[in-house]
C-alpha positions as MATLAB code, in Angstrom:
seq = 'XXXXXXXXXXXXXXXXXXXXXXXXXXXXXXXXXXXXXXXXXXXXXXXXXXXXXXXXXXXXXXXXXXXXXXXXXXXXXXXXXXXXXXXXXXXXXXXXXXXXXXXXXXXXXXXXXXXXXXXXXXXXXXXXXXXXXXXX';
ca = [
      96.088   69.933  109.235;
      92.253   69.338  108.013;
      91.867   66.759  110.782;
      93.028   69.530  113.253;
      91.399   72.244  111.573;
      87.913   69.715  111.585;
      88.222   70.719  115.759;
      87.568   74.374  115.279;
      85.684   74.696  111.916;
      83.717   73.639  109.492;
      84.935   75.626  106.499;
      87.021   72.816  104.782;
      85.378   69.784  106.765;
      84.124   68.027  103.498;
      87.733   68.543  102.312;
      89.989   66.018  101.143;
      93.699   66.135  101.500;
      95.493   66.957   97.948;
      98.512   66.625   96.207;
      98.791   70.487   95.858;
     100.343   73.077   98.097;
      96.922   74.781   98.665;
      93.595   73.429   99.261;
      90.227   75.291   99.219;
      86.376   75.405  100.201;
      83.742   77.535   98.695;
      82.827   80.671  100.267;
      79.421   81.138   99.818;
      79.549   82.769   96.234;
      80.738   81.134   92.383;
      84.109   81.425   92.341;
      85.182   82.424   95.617;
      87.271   80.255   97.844;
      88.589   80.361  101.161;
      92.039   78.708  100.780;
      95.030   77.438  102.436;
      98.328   77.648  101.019;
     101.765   76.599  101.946;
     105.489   77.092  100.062;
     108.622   75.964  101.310;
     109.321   78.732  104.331;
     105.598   80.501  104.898;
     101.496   79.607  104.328;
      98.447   82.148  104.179;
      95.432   81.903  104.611;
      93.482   83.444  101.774;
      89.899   84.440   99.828;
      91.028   83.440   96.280;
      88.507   85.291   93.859;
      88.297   83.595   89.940;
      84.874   82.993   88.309;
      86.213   81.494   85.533;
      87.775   82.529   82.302;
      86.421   85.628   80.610;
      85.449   87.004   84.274;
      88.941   89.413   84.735;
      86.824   92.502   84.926;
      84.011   90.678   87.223;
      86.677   89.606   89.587;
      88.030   92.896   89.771;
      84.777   94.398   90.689;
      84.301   91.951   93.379;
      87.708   92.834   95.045;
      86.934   96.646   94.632;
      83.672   96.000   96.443;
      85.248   94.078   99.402;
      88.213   96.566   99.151;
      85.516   99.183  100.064;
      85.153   97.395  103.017;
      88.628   97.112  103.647;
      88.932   98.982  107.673;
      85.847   97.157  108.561;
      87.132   93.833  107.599;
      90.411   94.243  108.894;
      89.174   95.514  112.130;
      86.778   92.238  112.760;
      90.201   90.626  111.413;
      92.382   92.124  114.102;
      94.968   92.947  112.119;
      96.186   94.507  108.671;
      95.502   91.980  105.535;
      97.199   91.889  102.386;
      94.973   92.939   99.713;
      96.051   91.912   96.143;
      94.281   93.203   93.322;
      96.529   91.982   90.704;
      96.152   94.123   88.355;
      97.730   91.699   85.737;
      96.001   88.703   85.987;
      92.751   87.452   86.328;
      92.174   86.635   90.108;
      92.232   88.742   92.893;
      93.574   87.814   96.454;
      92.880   88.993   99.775;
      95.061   87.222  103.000;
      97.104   86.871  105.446;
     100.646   85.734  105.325;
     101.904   82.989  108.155;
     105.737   83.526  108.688;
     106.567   80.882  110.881;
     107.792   78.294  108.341;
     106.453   76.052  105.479;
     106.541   72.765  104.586;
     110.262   72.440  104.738;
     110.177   73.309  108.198;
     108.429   70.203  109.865;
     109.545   70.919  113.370;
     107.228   73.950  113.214;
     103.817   72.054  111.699;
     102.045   71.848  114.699;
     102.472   75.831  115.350;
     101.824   76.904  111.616;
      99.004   74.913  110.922;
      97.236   76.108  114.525;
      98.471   79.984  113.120;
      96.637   79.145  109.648;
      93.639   77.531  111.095;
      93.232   80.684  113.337;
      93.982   82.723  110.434;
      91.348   81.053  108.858;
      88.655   81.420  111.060;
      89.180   85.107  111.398;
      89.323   85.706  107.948;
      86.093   83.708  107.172;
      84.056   85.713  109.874;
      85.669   89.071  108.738;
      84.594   88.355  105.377;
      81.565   86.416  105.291;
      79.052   89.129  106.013;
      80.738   91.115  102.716;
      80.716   88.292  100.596;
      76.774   87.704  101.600;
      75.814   91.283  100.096;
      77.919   91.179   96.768;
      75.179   91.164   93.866;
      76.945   88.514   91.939;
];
């Protein structure tokens, strides 16, 4: 999937494949990352926001800022996001579920990873200009 996502971005070019089921590249701030993430029957493609331990309330604020964004980015999106605050942990999570399959379905590869990488790229440009302002 890097290799094909390498064709259309340049978000996780410097990115080596993992063992994990997600793999991430900064987004332009500490302790946000633009990540992709697969399970056994769906992916997403997601901003991940942790600064670190000790930085609950910090990450909070940074989703509640973006959050204030929330019909601008979805409207450069194109479509509704899921926004998780997650209220009981640390991290906060804003993305975009892909329903086609997951890594158990390997017929369907090819058309999840091109709906992730699209995903992706939409999310990155939708959020990029928010990120940019946050005083962090």
């Amino acid at each position: 999937m890097l290799d094909r996502a390498k064709e259309k971005t340049k978000l996780h070019s410097q990115i080596s494949p993992s063992q994990y089921s997600w793999i991430g590249a900064g987004a332009g701030k500490s302790g946000l990352t633009f990540n992709y993430s697969i399970t056994k029957h769906d992916a997403k493609a997601e901003l991940y926001i942790d600064r670190g331990k000790e930085s609950e309330e910090e990450n909070k604020a940074v989703y509640d800022e973006l959050f204030t964004h929330k019909n601008e980015i979805e409207k450069e999106f194109g479509e509704p996001l899921i926004w998780e605050r997650l209220d009981t942990k640390r991290a906060c999570r804003i993305s975009k579920k892909i329903e086609i399959g997951g890594y158990r379905d390997e017929e369907k590869w090819p058309r999840i990873q091109e709906a992730m990488i699209d995903a992706m790229i939409r999310l990155e440009k939708a959020l990029k200009p928010f990120i940019a302002k946050l005083k962090i």
